[in-house]
C-alpha positions in Angstrom: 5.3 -3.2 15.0 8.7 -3.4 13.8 10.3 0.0 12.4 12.0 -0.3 8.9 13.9 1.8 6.5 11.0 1.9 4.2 7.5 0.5 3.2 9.3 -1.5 0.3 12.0 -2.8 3.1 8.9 -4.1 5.0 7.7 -5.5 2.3 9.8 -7.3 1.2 10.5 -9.3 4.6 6.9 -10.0 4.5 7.8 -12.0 1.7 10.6 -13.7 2.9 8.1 -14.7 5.5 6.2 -16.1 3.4 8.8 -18.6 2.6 8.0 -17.9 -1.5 9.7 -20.4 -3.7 9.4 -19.9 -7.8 6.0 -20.7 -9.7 4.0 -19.3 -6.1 1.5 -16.4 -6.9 0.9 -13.4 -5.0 -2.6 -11.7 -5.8 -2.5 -8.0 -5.8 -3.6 -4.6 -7.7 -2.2 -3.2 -10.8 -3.4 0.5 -9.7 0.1 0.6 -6.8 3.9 1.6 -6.5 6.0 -1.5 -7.7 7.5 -2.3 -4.5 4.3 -3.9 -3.6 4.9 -6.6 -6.8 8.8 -5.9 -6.3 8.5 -7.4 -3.0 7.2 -10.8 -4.5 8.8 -11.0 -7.4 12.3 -10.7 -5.7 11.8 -14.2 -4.0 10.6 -16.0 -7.4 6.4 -14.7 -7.1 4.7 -14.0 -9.9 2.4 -11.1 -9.4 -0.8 -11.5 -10.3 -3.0 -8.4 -11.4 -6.8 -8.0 -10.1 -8.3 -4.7 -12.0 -9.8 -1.9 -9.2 -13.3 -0.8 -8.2 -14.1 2.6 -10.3 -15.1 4.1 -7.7 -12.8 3.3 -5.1 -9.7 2.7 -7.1 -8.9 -0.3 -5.0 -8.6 -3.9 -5.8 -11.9 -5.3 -6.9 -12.9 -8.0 -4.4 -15.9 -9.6 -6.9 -12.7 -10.8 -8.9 -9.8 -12.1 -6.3 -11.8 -15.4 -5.8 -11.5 -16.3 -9.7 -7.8 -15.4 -9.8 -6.8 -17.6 -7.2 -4.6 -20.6 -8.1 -3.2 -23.7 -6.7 0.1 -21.9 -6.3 -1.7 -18.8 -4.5 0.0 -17.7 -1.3 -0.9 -14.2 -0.6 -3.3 -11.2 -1.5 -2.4 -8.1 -1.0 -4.7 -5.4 0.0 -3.7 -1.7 -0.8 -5.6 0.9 0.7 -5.4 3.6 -2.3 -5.4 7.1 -1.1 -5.9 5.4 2.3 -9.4 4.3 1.6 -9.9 0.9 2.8 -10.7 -2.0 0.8 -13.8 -4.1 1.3 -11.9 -5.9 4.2 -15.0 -7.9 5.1 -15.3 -9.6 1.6 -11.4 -10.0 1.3 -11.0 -11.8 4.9 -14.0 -14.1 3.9 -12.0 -15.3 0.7 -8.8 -15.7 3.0 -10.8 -17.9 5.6 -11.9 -20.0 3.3 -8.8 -20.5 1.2 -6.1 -20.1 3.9 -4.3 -17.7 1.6 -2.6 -15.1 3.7 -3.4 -12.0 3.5 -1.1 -8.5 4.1 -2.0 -5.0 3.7 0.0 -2.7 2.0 -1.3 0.2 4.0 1.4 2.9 2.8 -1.3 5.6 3.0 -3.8 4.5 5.1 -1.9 4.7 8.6 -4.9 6.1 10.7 -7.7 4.9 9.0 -10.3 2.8 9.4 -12.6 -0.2 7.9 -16.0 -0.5 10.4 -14.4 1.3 13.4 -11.1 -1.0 13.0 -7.8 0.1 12.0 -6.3 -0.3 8.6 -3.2 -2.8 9.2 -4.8 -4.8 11.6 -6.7 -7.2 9.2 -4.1 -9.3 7.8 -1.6 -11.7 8.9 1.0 -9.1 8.0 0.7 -5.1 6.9 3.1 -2.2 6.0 3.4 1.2 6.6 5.2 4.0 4.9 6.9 7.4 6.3 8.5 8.5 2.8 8.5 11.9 2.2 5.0 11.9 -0.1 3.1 10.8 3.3 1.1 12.3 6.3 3.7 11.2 9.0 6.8 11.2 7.7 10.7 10.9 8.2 12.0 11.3 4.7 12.1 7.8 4.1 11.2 5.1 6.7 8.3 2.8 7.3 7.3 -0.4 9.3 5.9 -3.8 9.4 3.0 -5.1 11.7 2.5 -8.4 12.4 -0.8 -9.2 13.9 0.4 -13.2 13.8 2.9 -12.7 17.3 4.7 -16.2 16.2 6.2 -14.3 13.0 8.1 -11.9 15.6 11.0 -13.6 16.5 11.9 -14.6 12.8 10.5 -10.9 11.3 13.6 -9.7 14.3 15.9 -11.7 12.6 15.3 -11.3 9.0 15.4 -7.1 10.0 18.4 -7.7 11.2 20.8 -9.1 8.9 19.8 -13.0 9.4 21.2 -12.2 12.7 19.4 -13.3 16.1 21.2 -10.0 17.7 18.0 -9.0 19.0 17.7 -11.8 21.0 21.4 -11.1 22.5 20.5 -7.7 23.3 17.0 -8.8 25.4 19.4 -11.7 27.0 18.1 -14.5 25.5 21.1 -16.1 24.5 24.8 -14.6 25.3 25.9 -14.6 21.6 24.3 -13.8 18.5 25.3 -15.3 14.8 23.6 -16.2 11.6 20.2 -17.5 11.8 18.2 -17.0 8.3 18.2 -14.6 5.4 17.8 -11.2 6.0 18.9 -7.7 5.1 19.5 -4.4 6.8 15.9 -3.1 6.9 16.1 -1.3 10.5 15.8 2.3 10.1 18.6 4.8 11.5 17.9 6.3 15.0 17.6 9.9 13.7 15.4 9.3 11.3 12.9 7.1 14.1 13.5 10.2 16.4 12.0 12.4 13.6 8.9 10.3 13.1 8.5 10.1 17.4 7.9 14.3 16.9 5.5 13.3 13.6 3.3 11.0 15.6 3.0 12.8 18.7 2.0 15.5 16.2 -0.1 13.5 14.8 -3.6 15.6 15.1 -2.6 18.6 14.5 -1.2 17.3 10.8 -4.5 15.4 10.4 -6.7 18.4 11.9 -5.0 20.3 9.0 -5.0 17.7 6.4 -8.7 17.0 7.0 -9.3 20.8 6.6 -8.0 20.7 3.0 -9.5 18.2 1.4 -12.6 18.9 2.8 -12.4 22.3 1.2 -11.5 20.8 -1.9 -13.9 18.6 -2.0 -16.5 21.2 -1.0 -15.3 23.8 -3.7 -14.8 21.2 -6.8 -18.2 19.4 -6.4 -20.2 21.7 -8.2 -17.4 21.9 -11.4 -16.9 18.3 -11.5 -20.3 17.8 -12.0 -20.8 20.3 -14.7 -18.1 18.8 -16.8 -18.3 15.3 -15.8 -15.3 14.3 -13.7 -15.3 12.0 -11.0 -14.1 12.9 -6.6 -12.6 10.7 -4.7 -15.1 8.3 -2.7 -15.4 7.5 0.8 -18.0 4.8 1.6 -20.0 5.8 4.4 -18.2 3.1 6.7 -14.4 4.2 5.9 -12.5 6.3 7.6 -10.0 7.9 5.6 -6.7 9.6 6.7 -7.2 12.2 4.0 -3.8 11.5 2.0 -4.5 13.0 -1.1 -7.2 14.5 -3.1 -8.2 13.1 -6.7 -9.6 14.2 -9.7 -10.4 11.6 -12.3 -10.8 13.7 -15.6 -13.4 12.9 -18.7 -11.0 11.9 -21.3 -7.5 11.5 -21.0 -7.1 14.2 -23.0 -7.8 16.3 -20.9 -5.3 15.4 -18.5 -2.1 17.2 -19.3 -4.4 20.6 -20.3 -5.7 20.5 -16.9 -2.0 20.0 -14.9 -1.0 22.6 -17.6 -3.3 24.8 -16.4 -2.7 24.4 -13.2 0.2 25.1 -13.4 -0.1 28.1 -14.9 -1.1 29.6 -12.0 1.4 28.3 -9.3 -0.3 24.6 -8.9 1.7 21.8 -8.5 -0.6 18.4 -9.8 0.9 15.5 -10.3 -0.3 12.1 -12.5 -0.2 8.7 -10.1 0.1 5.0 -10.8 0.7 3.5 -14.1 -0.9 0.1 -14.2 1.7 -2.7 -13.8 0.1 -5.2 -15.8 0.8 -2.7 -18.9 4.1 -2.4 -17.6 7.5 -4.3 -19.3 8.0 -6.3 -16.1 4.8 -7.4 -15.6 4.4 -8.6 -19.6 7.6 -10.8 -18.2 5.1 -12.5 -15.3 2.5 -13.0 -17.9 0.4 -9.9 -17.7 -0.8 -7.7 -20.6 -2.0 -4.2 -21.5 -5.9 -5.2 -21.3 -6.1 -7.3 -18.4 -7.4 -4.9 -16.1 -9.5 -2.2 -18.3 -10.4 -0.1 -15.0 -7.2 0.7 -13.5 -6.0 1.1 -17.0 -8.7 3.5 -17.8 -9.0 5.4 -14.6 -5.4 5.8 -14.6 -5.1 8.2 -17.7 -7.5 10.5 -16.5 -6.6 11.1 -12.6 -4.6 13.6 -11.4 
């Protein structure tokens, strides 16, 4: 695990891992932040958009084996709201294809797919500590690397092209230029704020857990009765409880329900806008329409 500034820093060395050049693909979901296509695109990747599960809100594994191309060099898993994708069905398509696969597990640090941790399935994951997430720094995250011959050149890349890291081990009694690379490594009292976070780290989730179990407990009756949609945890997932969803009936009913809300001291917030609807990603080919679910879903969850 290699500490970085952010999620989107860690990211994006996983792409320059990947050793991209321009026309390669990168599969992911439309339902994310754009640093997950950012990432890609910045080393000459077109994203391509997969639509999400409906109930899940994650990527929709019955459709990654259709979009993958000749120029396919990675899928990208994100755990939405830290509920795992169908990691099973995903790592079958990567066996057999040899496409690499990364998570971007930005809210899913401390959960779980079948008893084994989110991060640990792909080649590569990320994590973020931004303000928004259970542990946190302000702004920080990290990279795994569950393939230990990436380490040495994921060092490097982290730290400026530089091979410092190996100076400072002893490995070599000068360090220059090695590769391209940025300054992704987090500052010191930012990773010393995150070492009280994670040794913290049940008592946040003992408390987190409460809440959205309470929410969840309290709103099942009403979202019945009108007809919106909880958030839902397959029986074999264990989530980190990140954040609580409503998905709405119409999306009309969307900013009457946050005005509400507010209205009586509640902060409630929209999330993702689909990418593929999105100016940049009408640039790599994608269209409002492609992926009617996340598109969909998207109006109505708050």
């Amino acid at each position: 695990v290699l500490l970085t500034s952010s999620c989107t820093h860690a990211l994006e060395i996983s792409a320059l891992l990947l050793d991209l050049e321009p026309g390669d693909e990168v599969i992911m979901t439309p339902f994310t932040f754009v640093s997950t296509a950012n990432a890609y695109a910045l080393r000459g990747a077109r994203p391509v958009f997969v639509d999400i599960r409906a109930d899940t809100m994650n990527m929709d594994e019955g459709l990654i084996y259709d979009a993958i191309g000749p120029r396919t060099r990675a899928i990208v898993a994100v755990h939405y709201a830290g509920i795992g994708c169908e990691m099973d069905e995903i790592q079958r398509i990567t066996n057999a294809t040899g496409v690499t696969l990364i998570e971007d597990n930005a809210h899913g640090l401390l959960g779980k797919f079948r008893s084994k941790a989110l991060g640990s399935f792909g080649t590569m994951a990320t994590l973020s500590f931004h303000e928004t997430k259970n542990l946190t720094c302000g702004k920080g995250g990290a990279l795994i690397l569950n393939d230990p011959g990436l380490l040495e050149r994921a060092r490097n890349i982290r730290n400026k092209g530089t091979n410092r890291d190996e100076f400072f081990i002893g490995n070599t009694n000068h360090y220059t230029w090695v590769d391209l690379g940025s300054s992704f490594m987090p500052p010191d009292l930012l990773s010393a704020f995150l070492l009280c976070q994670l040794e913290a780290r049940e008592i946040i989730q003992k408390k987190r857990r409460k809440i959205w179990q309470r929410y969840h407990l309290e709103l099942s009756d009403w979202a019945c009765a009108i007809g919106a949609q909880l958030p839902t945890v397959p029986e074999y997932v264990e989530q980190p409880y990140h954040m609580f969803y409503v998905i709405l009936p119409t999306p009309a009913d969307r900013p009457r329900f946050i005005a509400y809300l507010a209205d009586n001291g509640i902060q409630a917030v929209f999330h993702y806008a689909p990418l593929n609807a999105s100016p940049m990603g009408s640039r790599f080919g994608a269209k409002q329409g492609d992926c009617p679910v996340a598109e969909g879903m998207s109006m109505r969850l708050v």
